[in-house]
C-alpha positions as CSV (number, residue, x, y, z in Angstrom):
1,X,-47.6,-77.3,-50.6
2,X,-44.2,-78.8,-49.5
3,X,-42.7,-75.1,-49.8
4,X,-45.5,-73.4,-47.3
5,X,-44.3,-76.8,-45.0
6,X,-40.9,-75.9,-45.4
7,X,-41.7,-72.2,-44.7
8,X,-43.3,-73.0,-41.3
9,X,-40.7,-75.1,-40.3
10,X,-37.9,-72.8,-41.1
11,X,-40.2,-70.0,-38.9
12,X,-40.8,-72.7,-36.4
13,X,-37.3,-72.8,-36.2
14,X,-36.4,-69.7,-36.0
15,X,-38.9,-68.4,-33.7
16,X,-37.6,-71.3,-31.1
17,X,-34.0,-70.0,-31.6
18,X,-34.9,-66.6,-31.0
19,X,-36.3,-67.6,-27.8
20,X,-33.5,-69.8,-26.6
21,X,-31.1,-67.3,-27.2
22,X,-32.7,-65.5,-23.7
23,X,-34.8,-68.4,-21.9
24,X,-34.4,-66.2,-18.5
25,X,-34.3,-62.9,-19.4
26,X,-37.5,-60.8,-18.5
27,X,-39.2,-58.9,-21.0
28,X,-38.2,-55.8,-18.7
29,X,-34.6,-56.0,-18.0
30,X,-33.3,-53.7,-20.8
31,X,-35.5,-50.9,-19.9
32,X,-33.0,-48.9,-18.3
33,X,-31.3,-45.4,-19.3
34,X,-28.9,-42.7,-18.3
35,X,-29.0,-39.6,-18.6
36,X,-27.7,-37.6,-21.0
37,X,-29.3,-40.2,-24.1
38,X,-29.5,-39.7,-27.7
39,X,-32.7,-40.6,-27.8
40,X,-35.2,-39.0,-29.9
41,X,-38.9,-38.1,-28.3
42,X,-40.5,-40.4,-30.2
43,X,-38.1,-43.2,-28.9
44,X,-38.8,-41.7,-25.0
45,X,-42.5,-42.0,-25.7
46,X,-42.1,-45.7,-26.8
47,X,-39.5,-46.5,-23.8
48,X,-41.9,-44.9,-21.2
49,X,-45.0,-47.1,-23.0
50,X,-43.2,-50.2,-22.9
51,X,-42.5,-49.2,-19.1
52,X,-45.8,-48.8,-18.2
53,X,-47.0,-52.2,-19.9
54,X,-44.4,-54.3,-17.6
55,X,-45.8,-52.5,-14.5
56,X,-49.0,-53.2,-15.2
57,X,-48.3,-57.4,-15.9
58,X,-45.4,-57.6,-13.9
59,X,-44.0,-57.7,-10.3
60,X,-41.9,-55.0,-11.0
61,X,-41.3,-51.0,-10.2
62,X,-39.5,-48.3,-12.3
63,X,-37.1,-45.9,-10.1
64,X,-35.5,-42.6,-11.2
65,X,-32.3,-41.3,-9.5
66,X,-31.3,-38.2,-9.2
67,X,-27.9,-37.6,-7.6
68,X,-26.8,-33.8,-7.6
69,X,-24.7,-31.5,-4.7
70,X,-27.7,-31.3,-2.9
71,X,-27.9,-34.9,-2.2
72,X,-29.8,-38.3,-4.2
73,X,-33.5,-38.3,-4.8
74,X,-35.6,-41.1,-5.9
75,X,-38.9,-41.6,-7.4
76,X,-40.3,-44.8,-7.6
77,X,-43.3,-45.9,-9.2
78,X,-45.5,-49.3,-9.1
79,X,-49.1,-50.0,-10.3
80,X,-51.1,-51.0,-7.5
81,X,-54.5,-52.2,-9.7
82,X,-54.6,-54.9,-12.7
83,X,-55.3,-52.6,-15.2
84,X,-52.7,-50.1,-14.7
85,X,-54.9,-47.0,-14.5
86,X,-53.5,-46.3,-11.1
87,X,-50.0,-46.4,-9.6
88,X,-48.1,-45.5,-6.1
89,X,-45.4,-42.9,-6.7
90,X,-43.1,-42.7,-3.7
91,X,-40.2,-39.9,-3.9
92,X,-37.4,-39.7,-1.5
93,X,-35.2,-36.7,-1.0
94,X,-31.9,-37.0,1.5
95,X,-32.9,-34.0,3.3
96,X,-36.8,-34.5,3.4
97,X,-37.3,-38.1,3.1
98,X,-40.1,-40.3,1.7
99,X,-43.0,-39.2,0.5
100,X,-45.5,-41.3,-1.0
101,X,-49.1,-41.0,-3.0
102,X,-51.2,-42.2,-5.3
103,X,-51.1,-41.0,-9.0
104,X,-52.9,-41.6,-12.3
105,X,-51.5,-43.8,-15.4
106,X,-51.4,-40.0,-17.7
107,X,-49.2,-38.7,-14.4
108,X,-46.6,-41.4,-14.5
109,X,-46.2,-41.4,-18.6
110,X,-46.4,-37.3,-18.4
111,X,-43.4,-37.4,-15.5
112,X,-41.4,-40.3,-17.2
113,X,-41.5,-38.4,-20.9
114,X,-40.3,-34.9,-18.9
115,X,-38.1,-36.1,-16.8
116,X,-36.5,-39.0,-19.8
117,X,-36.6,-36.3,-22.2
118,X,-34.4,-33.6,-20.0
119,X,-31.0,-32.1,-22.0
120,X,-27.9,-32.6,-20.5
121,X,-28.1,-28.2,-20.7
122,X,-30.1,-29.3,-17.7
123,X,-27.2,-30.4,-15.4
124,X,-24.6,-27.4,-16.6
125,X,-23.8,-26.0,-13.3
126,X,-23.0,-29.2,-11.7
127,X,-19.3,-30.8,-11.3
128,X,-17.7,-32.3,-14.3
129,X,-17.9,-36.0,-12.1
130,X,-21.5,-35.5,-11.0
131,X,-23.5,-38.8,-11.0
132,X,-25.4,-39.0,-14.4
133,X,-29.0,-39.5,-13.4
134,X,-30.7,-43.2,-14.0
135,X,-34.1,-44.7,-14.4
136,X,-34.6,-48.3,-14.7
137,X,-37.5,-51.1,-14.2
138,X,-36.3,-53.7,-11.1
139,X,-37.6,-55.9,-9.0
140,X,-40.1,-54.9,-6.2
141,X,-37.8,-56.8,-3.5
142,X,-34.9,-54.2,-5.1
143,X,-36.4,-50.9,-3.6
């Protein structure tokens, strides 16, 4: 009996370390990538799930950038009900600007996994010291 109180307290204490290690950080702010990654698809299918669980439960928006000859483009995405089923996609292009609609839960996870899971083949014909495209979960107030 002393050993399971010993046990608990040693988890007790752990677990509270653990926590205090990052008492500010939000459970969002390392869901961020550039591309080219090493990631494997199943990783991109578990990034892009995590993604979609903080913008359902948290004041927060995901945004892709894009940054090639032709200029930047950005797609943004934020749920706009509580149960994440549906979710404003706004897209900006320097020569068309923003465009904005309203797009399923399967849309957003089918668009993140393509776009996350694009080879650096993909960017070939562009300059050596092109941008590397970004995606990364922020703020609203930092759109």
């Amino acid at each position: 009996m002393q050993s399971m109180s010993s046990d608990q307290e040693q988890q007790r204490s752990r677990l509270s370390g653990e926590h205090t290690e990052q008492p500010s950080d939000e459970p969002w702010t390392d869901l961020e990538l550039a591309l080219p990654h090493n990631r494997s698809p199943t990783s991109i299918v578990s990034f892009v799930e995590r993604v979609l669980v903080e913008l359902t439960h948290e004041d927060v928006g995901a945004e892709f950038v894009s940054t090639s000859v032709a200029g930047v483009k950005r797609t943004q995405f934020i749920g706009v009900d509580d149960v994440g089923q549906r979710f404003q996609k706004r897209y900006f292009d320097d020569r068309l600007g923003w465009d904005e609609t309203i797009v399923s839960r399967g849309a957003v996870r089918n668009e993140l996994v393509s776009r996350l899971s694009r080879l650096s083949l993909d960017r070939i014909d562009e300059t050596p010291n092109a941008e590397p495209d970004t995606f990364r979960v922020m703020p609203f107030h930092q759109f």
